[in-house]
CHARMM internal coordinates of N, CA and C (Angstrom, degrees):
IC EDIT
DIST 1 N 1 CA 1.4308
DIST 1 CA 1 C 1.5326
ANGL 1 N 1 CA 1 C 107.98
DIST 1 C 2 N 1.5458
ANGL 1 CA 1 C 2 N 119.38
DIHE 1 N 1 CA 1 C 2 N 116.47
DIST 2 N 2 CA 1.4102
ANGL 1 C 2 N 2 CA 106.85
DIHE 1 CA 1 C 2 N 2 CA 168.35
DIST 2 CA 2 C 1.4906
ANGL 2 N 2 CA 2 C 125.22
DIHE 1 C 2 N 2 CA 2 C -66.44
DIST 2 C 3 N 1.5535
ANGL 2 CA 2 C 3 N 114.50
DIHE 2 N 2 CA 2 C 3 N 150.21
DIST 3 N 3 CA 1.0929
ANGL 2 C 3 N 3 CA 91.05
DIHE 2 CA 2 C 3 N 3 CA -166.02
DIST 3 CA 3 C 1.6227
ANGL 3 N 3 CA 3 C 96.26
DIHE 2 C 3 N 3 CA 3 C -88.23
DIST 3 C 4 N 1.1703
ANGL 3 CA 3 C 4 N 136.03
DIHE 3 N 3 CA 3 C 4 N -7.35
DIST 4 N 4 CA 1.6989
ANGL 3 C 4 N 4 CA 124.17
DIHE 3 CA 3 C 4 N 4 CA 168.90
DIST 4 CA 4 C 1.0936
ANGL 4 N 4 CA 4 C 114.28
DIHE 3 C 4 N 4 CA 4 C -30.09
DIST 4 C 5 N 1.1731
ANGL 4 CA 4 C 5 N 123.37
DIHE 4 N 4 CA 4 C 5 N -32.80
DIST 5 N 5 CA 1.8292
ANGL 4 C 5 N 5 CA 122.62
DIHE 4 CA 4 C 5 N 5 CA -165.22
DIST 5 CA 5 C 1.4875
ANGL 5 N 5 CA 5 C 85.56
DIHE 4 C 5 N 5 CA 5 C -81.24
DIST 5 C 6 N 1.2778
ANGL 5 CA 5 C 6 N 147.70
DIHE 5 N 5 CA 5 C 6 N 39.26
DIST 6 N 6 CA 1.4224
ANGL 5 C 6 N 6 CA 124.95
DIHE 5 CA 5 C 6 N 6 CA 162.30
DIST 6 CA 6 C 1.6507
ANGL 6 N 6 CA 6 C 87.68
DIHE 5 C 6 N 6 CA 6 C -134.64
DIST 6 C 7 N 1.6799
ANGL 6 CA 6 C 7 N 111.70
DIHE 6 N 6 CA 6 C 7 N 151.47
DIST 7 N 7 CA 1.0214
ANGL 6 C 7 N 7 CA 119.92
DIHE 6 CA 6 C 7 N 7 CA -148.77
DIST 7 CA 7 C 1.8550
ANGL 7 N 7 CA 7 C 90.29
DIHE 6 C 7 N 7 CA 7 C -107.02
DIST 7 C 8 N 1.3258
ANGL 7 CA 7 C 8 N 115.01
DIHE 7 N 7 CA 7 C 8 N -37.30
DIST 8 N 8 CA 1.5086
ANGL 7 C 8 N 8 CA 118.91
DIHE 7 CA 7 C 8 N 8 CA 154.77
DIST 8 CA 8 C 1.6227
ANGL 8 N 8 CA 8 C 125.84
DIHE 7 C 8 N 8 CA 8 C -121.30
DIST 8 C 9 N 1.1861
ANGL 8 CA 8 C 9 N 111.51
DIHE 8 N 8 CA 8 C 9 N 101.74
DIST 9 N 9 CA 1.7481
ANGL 8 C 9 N 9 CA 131.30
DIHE 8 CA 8 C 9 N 9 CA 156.53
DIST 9 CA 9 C 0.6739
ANGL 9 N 9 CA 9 C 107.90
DIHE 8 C 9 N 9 CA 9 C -60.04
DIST 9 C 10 N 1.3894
ANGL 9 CA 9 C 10 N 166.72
DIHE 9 N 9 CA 9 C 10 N 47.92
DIST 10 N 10 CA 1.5450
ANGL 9 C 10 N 10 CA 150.14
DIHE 9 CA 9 C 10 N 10 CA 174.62
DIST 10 CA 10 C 1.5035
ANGL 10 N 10 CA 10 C 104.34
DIHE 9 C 10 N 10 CA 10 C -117.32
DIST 10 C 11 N 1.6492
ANGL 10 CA 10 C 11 N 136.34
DIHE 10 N 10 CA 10 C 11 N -10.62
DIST 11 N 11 CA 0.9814
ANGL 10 C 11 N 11 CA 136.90
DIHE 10 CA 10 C 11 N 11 CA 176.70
DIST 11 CA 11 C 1.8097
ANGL 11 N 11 CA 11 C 105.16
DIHE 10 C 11 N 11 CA 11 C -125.35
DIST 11 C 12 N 1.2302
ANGL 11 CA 11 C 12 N 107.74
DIHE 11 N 11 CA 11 C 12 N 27.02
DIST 12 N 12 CA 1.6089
ANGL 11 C 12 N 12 CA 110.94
DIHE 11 CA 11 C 12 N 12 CA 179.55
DIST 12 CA 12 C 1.7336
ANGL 12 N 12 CA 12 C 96.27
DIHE 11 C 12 N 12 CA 12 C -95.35
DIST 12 C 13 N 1.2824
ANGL 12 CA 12 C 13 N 130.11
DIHE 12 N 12 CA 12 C 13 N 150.44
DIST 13 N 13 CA 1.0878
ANGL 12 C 13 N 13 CA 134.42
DIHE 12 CA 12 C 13 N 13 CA -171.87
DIST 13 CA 13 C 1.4970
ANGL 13 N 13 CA 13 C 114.97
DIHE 12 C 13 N 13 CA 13 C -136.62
DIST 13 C 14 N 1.1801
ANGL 13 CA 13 C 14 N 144.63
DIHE 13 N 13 CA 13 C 14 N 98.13
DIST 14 N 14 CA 1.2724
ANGL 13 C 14 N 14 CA 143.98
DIHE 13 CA 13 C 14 N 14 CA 169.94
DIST 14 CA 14 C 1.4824
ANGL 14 N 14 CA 14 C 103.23
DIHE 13 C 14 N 14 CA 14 C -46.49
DIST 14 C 15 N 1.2975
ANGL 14 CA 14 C 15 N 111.33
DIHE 14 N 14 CA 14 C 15 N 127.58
DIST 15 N 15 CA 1.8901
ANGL 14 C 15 N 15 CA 108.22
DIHE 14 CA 14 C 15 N 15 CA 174.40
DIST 15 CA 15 C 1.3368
ANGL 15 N 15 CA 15 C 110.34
DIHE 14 C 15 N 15 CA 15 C -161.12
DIST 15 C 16 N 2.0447
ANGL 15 CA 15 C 16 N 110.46
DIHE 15 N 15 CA 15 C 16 N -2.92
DIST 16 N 16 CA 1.6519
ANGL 15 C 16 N 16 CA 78.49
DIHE 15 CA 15 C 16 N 16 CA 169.14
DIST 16 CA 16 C 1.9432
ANGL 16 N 16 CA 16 C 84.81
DIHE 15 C 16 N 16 CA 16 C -151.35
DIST 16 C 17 N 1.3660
ANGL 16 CA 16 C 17 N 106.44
DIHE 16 N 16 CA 16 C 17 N 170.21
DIST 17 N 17 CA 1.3581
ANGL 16 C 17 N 17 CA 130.43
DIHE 16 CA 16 C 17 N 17 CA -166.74
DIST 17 CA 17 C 1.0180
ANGL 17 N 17 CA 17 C 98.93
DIHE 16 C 17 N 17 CA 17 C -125.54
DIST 17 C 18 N 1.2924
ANGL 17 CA 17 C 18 N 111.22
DIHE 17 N 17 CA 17 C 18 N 142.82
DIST 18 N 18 CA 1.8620
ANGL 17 C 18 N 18 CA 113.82
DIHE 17 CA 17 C 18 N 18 CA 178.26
DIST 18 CA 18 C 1.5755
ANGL 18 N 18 CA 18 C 117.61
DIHE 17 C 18 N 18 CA 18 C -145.85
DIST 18 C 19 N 0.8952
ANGL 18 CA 18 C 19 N 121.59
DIHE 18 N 18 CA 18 C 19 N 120.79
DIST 19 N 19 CA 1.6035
ANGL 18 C 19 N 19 CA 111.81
DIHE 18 CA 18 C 19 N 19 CA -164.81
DIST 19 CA 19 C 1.4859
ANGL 19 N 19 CA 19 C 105.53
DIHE 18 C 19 N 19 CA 19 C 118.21
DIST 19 C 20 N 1.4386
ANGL 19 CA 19 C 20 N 124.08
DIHE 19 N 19 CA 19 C 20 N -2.32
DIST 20 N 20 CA 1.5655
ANGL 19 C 20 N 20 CA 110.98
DIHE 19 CA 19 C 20 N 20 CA -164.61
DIST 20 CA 20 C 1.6328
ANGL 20 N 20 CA 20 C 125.09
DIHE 19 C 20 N 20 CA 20 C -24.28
DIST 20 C 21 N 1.5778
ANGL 20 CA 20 C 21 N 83.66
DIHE 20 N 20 CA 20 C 21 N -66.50
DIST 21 N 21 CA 1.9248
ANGL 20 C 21 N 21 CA 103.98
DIHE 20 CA 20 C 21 N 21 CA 177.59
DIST 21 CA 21 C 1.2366
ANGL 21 N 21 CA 21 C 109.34
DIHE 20 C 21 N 21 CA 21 C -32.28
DIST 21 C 22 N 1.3908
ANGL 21 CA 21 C 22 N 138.19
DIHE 21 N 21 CA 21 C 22 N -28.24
DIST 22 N 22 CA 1.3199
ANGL 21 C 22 N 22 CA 136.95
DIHE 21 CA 21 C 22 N 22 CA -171.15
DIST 22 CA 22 C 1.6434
ANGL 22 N 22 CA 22 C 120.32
DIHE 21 C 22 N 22 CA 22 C -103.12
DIST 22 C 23 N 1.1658
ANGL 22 CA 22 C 23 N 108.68
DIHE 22 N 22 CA 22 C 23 N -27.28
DIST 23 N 23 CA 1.6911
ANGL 22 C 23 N 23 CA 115.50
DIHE 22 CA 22 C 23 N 23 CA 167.61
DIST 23 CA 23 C 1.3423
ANGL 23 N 23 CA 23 C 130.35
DIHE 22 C 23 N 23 CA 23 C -41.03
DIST 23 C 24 N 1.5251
ANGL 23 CA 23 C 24 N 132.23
DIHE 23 N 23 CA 23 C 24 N 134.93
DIST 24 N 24 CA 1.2514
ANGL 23 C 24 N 24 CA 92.32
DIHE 23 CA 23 C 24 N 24 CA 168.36
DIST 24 CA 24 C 1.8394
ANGL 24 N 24 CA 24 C 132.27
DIHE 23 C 24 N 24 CA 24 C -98.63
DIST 24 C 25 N 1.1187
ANGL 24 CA 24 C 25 N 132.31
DIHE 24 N 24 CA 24 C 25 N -178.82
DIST 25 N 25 CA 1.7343
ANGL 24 C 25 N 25 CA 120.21
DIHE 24 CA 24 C 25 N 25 CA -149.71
DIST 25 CA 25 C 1.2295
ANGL 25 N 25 CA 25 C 99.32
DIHE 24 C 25 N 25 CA 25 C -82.32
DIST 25 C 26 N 1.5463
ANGL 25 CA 25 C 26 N 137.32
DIHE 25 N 25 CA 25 C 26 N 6.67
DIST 26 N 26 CA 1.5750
ANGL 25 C 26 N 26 CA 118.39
DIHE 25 CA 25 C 26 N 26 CA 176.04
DIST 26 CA 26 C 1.5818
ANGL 26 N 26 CA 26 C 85.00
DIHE 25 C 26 N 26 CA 26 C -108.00
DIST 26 C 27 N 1.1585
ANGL 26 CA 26 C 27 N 117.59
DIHE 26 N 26 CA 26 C 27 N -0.68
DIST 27 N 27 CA 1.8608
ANGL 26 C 27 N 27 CA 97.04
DIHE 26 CA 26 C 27 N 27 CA 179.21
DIST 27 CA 27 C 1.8802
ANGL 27 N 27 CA 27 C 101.34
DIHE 26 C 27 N 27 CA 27 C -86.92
DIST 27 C 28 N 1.1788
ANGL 27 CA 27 C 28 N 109.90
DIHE 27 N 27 CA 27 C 28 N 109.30
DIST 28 N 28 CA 1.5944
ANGL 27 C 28 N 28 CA 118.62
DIHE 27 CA 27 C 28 N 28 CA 165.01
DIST 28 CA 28 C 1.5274
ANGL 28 N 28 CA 28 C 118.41
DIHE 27 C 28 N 28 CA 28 C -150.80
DIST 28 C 29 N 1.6503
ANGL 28 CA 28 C 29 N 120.14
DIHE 28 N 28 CA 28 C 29 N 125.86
DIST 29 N 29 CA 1.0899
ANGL 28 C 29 N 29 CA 129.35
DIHE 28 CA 28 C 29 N 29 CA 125.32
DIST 29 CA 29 C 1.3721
ANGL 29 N 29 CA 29 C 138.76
DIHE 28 C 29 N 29 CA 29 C 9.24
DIST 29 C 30 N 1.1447
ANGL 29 CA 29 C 30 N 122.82
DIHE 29 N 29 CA 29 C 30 N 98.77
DIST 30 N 30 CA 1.3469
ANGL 29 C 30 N 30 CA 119.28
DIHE 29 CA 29 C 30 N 30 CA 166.86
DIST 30 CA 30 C 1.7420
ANGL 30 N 30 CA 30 C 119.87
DIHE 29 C 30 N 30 CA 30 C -36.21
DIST 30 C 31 N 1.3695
ANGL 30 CA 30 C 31 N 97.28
DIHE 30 N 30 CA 30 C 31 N -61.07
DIST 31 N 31 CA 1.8216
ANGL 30 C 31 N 31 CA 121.68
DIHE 30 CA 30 C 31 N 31 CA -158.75
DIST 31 CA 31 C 1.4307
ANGL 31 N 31 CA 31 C 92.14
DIHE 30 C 31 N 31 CA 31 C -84.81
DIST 31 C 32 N 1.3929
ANGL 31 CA 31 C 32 N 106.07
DIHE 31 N 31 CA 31 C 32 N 145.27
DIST 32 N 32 CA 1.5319
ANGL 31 C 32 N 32 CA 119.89
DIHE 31 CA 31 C 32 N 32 CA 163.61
DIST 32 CA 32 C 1.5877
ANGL 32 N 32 CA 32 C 129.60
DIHE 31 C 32 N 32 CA 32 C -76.68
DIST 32 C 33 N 1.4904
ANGL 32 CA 32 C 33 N 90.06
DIHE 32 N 32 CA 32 C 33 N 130.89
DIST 33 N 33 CA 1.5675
ANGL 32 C 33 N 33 CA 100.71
DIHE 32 CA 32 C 33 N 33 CA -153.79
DIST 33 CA 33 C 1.5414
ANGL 33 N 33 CA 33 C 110.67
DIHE 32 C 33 N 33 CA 33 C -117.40
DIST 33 C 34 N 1.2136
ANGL 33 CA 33 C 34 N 129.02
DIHE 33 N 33 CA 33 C 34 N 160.30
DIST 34 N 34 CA 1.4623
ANGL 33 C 34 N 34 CA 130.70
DIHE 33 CA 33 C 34 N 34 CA -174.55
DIST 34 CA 34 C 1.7719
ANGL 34 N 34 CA 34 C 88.88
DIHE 33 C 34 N 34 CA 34 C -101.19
DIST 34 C 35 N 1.6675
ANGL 34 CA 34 C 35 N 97.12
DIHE 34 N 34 CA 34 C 35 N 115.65
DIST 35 N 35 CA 1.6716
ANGL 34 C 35 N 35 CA 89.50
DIHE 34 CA 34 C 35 N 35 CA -175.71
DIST 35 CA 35 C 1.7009
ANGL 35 N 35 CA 35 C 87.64
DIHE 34 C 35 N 35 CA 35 C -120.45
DIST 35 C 36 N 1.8629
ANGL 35 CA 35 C 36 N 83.33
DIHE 35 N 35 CA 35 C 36 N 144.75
DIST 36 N 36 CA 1.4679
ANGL 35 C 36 N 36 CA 108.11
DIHE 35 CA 35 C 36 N 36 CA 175.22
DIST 36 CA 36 C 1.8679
ANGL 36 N 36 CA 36 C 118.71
DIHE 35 C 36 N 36 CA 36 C -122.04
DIST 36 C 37 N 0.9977
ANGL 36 CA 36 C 37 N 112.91
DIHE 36 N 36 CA 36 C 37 N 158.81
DIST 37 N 37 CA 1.4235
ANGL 36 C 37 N 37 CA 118.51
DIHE 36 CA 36 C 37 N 37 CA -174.03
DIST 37 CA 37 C 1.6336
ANGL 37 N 37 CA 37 C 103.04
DIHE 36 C 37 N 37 CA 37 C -97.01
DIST 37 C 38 N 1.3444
ANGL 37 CA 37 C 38 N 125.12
DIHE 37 N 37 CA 37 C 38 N 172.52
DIST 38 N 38 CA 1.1687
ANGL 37 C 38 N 38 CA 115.31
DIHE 37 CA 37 C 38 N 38 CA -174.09
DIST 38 CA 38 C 1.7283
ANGL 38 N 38 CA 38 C 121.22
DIHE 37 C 38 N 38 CA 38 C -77.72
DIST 38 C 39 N 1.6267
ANGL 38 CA 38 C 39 N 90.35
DIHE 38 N 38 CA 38 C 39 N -19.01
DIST 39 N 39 CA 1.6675
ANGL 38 C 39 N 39 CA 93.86
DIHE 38 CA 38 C 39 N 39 CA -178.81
DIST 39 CA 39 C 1.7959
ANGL 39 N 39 CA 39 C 88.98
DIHE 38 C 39 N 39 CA 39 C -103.07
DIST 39 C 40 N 0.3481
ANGL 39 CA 39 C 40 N 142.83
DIHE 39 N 39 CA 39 C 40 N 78.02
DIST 40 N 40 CA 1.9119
ANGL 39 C 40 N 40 CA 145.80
DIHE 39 CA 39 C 40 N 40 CA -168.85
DIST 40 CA 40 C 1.9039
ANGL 40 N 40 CA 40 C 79.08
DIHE 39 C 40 N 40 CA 40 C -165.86
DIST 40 C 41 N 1.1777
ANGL 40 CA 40 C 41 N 117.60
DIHE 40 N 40 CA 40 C 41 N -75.58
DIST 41 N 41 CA 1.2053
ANGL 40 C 41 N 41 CA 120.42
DIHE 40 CA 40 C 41 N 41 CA -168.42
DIST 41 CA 41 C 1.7619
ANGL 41 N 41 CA 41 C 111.54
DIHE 40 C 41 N 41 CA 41 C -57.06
DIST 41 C 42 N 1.0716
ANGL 41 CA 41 C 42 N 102.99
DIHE 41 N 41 CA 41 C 42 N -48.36
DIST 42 N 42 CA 1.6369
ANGL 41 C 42 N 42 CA 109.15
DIHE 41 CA 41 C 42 N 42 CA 169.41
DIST 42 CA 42 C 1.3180
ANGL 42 N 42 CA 42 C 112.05
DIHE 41 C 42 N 42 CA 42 C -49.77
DIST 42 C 43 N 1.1249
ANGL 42 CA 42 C 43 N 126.77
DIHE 42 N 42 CA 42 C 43 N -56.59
DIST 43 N 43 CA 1.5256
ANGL 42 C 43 N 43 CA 113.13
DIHE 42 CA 42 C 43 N 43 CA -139.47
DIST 43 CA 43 C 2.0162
ANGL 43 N 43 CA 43 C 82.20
DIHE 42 C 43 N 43 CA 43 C -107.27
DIST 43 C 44 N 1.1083
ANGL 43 CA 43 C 44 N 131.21
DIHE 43 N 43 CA 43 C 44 N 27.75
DIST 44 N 44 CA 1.5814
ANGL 43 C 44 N 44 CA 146.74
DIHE 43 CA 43 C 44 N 44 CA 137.56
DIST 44 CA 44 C 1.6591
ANGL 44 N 44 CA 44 C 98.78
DIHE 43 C 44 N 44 CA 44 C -56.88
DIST 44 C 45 N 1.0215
ANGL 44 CA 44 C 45 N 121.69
DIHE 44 N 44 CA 44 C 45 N -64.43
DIST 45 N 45 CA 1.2304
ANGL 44 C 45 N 45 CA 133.13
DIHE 44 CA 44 C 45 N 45 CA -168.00
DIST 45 CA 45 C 1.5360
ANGL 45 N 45 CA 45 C 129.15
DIHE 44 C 45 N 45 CA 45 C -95.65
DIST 45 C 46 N 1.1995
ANGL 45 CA 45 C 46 N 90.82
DIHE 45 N 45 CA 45 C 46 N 6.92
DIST 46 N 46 CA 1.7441
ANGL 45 C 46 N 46 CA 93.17
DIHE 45 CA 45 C 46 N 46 CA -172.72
DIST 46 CA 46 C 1.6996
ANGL 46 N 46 CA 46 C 100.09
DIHE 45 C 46 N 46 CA 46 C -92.90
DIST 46 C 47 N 1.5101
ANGL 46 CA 46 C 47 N 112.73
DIHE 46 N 46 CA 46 C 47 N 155.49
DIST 47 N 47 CA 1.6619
ANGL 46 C 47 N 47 CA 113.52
DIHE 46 CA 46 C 47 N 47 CA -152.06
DIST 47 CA 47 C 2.0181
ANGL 47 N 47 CA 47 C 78.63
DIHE 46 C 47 N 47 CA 47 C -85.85
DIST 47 C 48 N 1.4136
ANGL 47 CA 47 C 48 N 96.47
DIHE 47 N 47 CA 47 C 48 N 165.55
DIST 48 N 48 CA 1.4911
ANGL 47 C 48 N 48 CA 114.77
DIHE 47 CA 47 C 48 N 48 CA -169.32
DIST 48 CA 48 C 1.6545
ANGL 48 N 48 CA 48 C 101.17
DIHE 47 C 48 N 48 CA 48 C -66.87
DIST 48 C 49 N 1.4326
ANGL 48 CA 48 C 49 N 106.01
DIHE 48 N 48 CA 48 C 49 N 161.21
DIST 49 N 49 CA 1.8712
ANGL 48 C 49 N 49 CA 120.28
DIHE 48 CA 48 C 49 N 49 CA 174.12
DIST 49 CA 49 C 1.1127
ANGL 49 N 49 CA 49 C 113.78
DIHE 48 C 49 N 49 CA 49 C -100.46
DIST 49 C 50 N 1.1459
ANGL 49 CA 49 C 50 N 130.85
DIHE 49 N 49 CA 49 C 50 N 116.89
DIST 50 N 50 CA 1.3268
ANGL 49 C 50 N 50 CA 133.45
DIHE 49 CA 49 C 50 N 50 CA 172.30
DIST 50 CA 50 C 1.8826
ANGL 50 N 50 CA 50 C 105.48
DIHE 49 C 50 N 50 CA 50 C -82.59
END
COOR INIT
IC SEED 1 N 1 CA 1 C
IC BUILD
């Protein structure tokens, strides 16, 4: 989602990364971020195990 489509950013907060494992190592962020891997992010969402 770009964030242009919001008419005020000033309370939007970058705080999490998703995909780490796949980035490459000169791509980084200034600000500290809650970083996730792609199955880190998956299995957030995957329905429960019986």
């Amino acid at each position: 989602m770009p964030v242009g489509l919001f008419d005020d950013d000033s309370e939007l907060v970058f705080q999490r990364q998703v995909f780490i494992d796949e980035k490459p190592q000169y791509y980084q962020y200034s600000n500290k971020t809650e970083d996730l891997t792609g199955e880190e992010l998956f299995a957030q969402f995957a329905p429960p195990q019986d």
